[in-house]
MIVOBA-755561 format. One line per field, with one value per residue (C-alpha): residue number from 0; x, y, z. Coordinates in steps of 0.02 Angstrom, whole numbers, plus 50000, padded with zeros to 5 digits. Example, Ala and Ser with C-alpha at 12.3 -4.5 7.8 and 13.67 -1.06 7.14 Angstrom:
REM residues 2
pos 0:1
east 50615:50684
north 49775:49947
up 50390:50357
END
This chain:
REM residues 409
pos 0:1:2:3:4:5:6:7:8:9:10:11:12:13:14:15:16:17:18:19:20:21:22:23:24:25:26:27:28:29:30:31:32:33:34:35:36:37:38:39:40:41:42:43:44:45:46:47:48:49:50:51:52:53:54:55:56:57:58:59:60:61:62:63:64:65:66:67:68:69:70:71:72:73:74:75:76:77:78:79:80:81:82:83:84:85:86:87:88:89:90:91:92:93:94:95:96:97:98:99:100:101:102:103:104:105:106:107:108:109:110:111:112:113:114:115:116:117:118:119:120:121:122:123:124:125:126:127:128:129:130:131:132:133:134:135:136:137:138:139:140:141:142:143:144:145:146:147:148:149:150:151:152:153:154:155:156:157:158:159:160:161:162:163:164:165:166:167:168:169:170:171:172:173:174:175:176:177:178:179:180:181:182:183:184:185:186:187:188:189:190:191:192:193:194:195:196:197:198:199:200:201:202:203:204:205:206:207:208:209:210:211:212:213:214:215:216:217:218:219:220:221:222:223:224:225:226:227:228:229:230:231:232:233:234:235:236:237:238:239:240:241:242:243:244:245:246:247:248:249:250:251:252:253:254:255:256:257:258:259:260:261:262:263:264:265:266:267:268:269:270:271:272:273:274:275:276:277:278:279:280:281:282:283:284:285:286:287:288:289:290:291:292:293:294:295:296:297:298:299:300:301:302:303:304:305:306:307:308:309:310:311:312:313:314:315:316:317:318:319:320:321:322:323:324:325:326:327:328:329:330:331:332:333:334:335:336:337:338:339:340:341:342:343:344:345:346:347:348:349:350:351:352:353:354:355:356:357:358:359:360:361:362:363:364:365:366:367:368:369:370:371:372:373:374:375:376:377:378:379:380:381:382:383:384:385:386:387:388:389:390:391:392:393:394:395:396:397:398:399:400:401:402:403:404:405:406:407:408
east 51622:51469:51308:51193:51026:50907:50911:50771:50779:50697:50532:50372:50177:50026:49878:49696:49629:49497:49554:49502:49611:49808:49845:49775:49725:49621:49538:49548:49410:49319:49273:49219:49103:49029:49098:49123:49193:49077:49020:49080:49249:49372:49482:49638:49803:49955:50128:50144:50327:50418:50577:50663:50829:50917:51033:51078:51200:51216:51239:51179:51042:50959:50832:50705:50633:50516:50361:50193:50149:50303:50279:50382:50262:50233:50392:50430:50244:50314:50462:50378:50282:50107:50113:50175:50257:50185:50361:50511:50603:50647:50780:50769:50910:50825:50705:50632:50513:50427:50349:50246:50050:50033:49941:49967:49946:49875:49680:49598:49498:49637:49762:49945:50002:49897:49930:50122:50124:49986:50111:50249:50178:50136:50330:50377:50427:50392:50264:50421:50537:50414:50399:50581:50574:50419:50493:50594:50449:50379:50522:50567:50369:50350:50185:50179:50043:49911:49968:49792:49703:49607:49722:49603:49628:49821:49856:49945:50132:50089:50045:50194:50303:50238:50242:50422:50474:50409:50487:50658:50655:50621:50798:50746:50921:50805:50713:50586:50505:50393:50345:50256:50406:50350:50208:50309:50400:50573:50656:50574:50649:50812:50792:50738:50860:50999:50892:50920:51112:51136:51057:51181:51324:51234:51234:51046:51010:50873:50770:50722:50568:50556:50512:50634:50769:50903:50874:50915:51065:51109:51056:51070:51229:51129:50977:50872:50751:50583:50450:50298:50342:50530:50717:50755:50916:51013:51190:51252:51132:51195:51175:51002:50913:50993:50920:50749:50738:50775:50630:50521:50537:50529:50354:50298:50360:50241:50319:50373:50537:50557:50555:50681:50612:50501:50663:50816:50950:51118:51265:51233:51319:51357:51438:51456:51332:51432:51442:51636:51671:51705:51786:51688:51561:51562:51422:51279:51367:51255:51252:51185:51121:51070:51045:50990:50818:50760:50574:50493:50317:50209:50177:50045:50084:50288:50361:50543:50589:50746:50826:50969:51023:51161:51270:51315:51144:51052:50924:50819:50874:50757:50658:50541:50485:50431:50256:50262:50375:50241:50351:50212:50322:50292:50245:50336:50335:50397:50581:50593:50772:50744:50896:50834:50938:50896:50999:50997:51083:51176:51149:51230:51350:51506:51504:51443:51289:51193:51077:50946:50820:50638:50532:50344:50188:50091:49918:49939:50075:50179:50364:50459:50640:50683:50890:50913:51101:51146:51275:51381:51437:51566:51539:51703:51751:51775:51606:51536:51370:51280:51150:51059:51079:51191:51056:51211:51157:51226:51263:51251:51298:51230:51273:51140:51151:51162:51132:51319:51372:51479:51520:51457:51495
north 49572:49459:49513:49586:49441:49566:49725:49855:50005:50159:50076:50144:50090:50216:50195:50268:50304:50181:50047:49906:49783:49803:49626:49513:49375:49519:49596:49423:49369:49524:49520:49325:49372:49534:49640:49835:49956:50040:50206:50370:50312:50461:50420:50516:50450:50439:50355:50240:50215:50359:50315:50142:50091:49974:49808:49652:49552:49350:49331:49513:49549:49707:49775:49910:50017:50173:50229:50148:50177:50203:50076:49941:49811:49851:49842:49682:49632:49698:49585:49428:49470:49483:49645:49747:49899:50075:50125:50039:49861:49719:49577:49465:49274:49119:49026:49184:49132:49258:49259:49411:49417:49281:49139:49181:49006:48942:48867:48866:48717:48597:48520:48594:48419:48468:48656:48600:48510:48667:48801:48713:48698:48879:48906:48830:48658:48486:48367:48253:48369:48429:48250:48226:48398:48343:48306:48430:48576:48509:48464:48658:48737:48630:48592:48377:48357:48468:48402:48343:48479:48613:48760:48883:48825:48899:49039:49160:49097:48919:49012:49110:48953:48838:48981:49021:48830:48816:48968:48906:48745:48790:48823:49002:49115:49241:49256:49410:49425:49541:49600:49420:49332:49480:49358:49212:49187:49256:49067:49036:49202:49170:49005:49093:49235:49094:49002:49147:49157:49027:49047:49193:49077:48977:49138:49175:49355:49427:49574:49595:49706:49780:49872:49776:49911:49819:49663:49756:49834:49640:49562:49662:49725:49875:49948:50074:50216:50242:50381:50434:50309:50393:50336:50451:50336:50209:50132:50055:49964:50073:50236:50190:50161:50339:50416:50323:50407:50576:50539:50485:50642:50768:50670:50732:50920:51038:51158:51236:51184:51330:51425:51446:51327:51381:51364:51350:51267:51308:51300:51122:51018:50876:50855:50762:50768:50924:51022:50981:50915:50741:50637:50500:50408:50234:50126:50200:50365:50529:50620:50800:50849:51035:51178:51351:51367:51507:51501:51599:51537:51562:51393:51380:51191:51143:50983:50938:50739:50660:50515:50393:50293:50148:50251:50026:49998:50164:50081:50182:50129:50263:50398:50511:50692:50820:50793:50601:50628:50758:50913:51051:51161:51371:51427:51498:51651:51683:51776:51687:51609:51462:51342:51158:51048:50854:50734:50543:50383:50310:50132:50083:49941:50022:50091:50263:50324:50462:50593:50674:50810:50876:51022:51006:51086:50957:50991:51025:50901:51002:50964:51156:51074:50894:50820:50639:50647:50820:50746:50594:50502:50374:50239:50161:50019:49835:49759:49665:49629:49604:49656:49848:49910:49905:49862:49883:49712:49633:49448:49359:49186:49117:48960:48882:48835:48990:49130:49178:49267:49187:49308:49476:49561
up 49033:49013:48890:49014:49029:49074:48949:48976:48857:48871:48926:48954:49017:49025:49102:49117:49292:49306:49182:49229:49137:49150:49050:48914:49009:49111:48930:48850:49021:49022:48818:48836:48969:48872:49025:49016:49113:49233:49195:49262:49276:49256:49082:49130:49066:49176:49141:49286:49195:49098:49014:49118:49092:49160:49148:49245:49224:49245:49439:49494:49627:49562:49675:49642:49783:49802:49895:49856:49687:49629:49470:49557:49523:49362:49302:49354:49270:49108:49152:49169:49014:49100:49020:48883:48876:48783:48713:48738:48737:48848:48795:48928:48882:48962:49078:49168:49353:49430:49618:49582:49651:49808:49717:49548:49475:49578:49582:49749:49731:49660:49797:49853:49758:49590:49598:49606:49453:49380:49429:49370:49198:49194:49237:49079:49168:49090:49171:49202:49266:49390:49442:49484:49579:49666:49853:49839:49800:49938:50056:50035:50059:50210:50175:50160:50280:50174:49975:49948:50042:49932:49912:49968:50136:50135:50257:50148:50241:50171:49991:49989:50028:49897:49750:49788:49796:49639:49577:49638:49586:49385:49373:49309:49238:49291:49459:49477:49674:49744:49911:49910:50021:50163:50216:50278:50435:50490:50461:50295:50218:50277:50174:50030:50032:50072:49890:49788:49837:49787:49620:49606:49604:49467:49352:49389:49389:49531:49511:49706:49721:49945:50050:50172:50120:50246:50138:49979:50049:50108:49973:49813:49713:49616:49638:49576:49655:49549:49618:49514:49374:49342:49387:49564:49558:49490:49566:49741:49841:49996:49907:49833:50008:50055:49899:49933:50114:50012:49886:50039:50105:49942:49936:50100:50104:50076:49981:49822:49772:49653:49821:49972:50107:50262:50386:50372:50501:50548:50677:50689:50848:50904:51069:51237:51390:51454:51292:51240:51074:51081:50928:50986:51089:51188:51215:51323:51334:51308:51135:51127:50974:50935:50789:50759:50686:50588:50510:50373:50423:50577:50658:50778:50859:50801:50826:50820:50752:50788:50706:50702:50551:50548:50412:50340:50280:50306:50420:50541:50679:50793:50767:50889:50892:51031:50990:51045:51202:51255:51240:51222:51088:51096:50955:50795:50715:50559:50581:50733:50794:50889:50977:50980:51072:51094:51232:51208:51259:51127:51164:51020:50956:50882:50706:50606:50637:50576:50660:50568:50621:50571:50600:50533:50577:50709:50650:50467:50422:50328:50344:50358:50347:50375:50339:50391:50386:50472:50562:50592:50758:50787:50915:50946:51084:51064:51018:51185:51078:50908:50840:50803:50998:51137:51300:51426:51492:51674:51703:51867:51907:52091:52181:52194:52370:52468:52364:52344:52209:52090:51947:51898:51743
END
């Protein structure tokens, strides 16, 4: 088995609320300019990363998701060496490029053609290198007819496209990107998710950084789940967006999880329009969905969610709730037994799907129960379509001289 390229070890960063400067180059600025921080600033430390492990091998994709604030970014900071960890070390074997902050690098009043050659340098790639890669850089950004215009004109699309051709064409054996590539157009990040593939095959190792959790399941082998600075999870791409919906939610419950929760759910169903088990469901046919529903709270103004998620990639495929198909819900009390039963269309290309449920106070946003994968469907049938749903379409074909049908499908 190859050495690992990327070896983080026990690695953590602390911060003070209200620091001002998170790197060197940041402090470095501030003391040359006799800057302080401003006053009244609360000093409270906080570990935006307790205890990181992790390795990546030559060739692996290794994506890290979590809610905002997580310490994604951070982490792949301390990667490209922007900055330094409290505790901890980081081995990292050869040419690493990072596409971290959109126009890091970059000057806004020198040209796309100067800031290509700037960037480049900053990369760690010779003058004359970036000369031979020049076309190319811009061949791949797209952006020949504004080289010599002041960068500072860029949209943010154009921006993103010119840092990551840079990035890609360094030749990095390690590639770090950020949410940054979520600014350009559909075609250009197939082109540089098709890029980084292909640096796979060269040995380059990825650390993918998304909230684009279908990419990650695409795209990367591993991946880990951080919340609150801490590893939720750490292992298949597939499981980790699964365990980042879980963390998502424990986030949003309001509740004490030393406690039992505020309702519980049980006798849980899945069945056909008429109420008779089915093994499984076609294309367009009708899925009823219900449970039993006991609460321990009162609840003044309930509401009732139901999802779907494609059980491949764990993408949310749909979600809704009561209170957004205008279903005025009685009220709970607490001890009350309550049958919830939802009916919907499964318009749905064949596969496993799975259908999760919610119950949350309207008003004061507190989740009682919530289970995104309560139960599982099939959808069987030879596939007539692509894509995430089945629309059931028709096709007609009409002479055009007199309107005579032709074929219908």
């Amino acid at each position: 088995m190859a050495a690992p390229i990327i070896r983080v070890d026990h690695v953590c960063k602390k911060f003070r609320l209200g620091e001002q400067f998170d790197s060197l180059r940041d402090l470095l600025a501030a003391r040359i300019l006799r800057r302080r921080p401003r006053s009244g600033l609360q000093q409270a430390e906080f570990w935006a990363l307790d205890d990181i492990s992790f390795e990546v091998a030559p060739g692996e994709a290794f994506g890290i998701i979590g809610p905002n604030g997580a310490g994604k970014s951070t982490m792949l900071k301390i990667l490209a060496g922007i900055m330094r960890p409290n505790r901890g070390e980081i081995e990292i074997s050869g040419r690493v490029s990072a596409l971290i902050e959109l126009g890091a690098g970059f000057h806004g009043d020198l040209t796309g053609r100067e800031n290509i050659y700037l960037n480049a340098s900053i990369l760690g790639m010779p003058r004359r290198e970036a000369r031979l890669k020049f076309d190319d850089i811009v061949e791949f950004a797209g952006i020949r007819d504004f080289l010599d215009t002041p960068i500072k004109r860029y949209s943010s699309g154009m921006h993103a496209r010119l840092g990551f051709a840079i990035a890609a064409h360094v030749n990095p054996k390690v590639l770090l990107v950020d949410e940054v590539l979520s600014v350009g157009d559909r075609v250009f990040r197939a082109k540089c998710m098709e890029k980084m593939r292909y640096f796979q095959k060269l040995g380059t190792s990825v650390v993918f950084v998304s909230h684009d959790l279908g990419a990650v399941s695409r795209f990367c082998n591993r991946a880990m789940v951080l919340t609150r600075g801490r590893e939720a999870f750490s292992g298949s791409a597939g499981e980790a967006v699964s365990h980042y919906h879980q963390v998502c939610t424990e986030d949003v419950l309001v509740k004490d999880r030393q406690q039992a929760p505020m309702a519980r759910a049980s006798d849980i169903t899945v069945t056909g329009r008429d109420g008779c088990e089915v093994s499984s469901w076609l294309p367009g046919d009708v899925v009823r969905f219900e449970y039993n529903l006991a609460t321990d709270v009162d609840v003044e103004f309930p509401s009732y969610g139901l999802s779907v998620i494609r059980v491949e990639d764990h993408l949310t495929l749909f979600e809704t709730s009561s209170t957004r198909l205008g279903f005025e819900s009685p009220s709970l009390r607490t001890g009350d037994q309550t049958r919830i039963r939802y009916e919907f269309t499964a318009n749905l290309p064949p596969g496993e799907y799975a259908v999760g449920f919610h119950v949350r106070d309207r008003d004061a946003l507190r989740y009682l129960i919530q289970e995104g994968y309560a139960a599982r469907i099939m959808i069987q049938g030879a596939p007539v379509s692509g894509g995430m749903v089945h629309l059931a379409p028709r096709v007609m074909v009409e002479d055009a001289s007199p309107s005579t049908l032709v074929t219908m499908a």
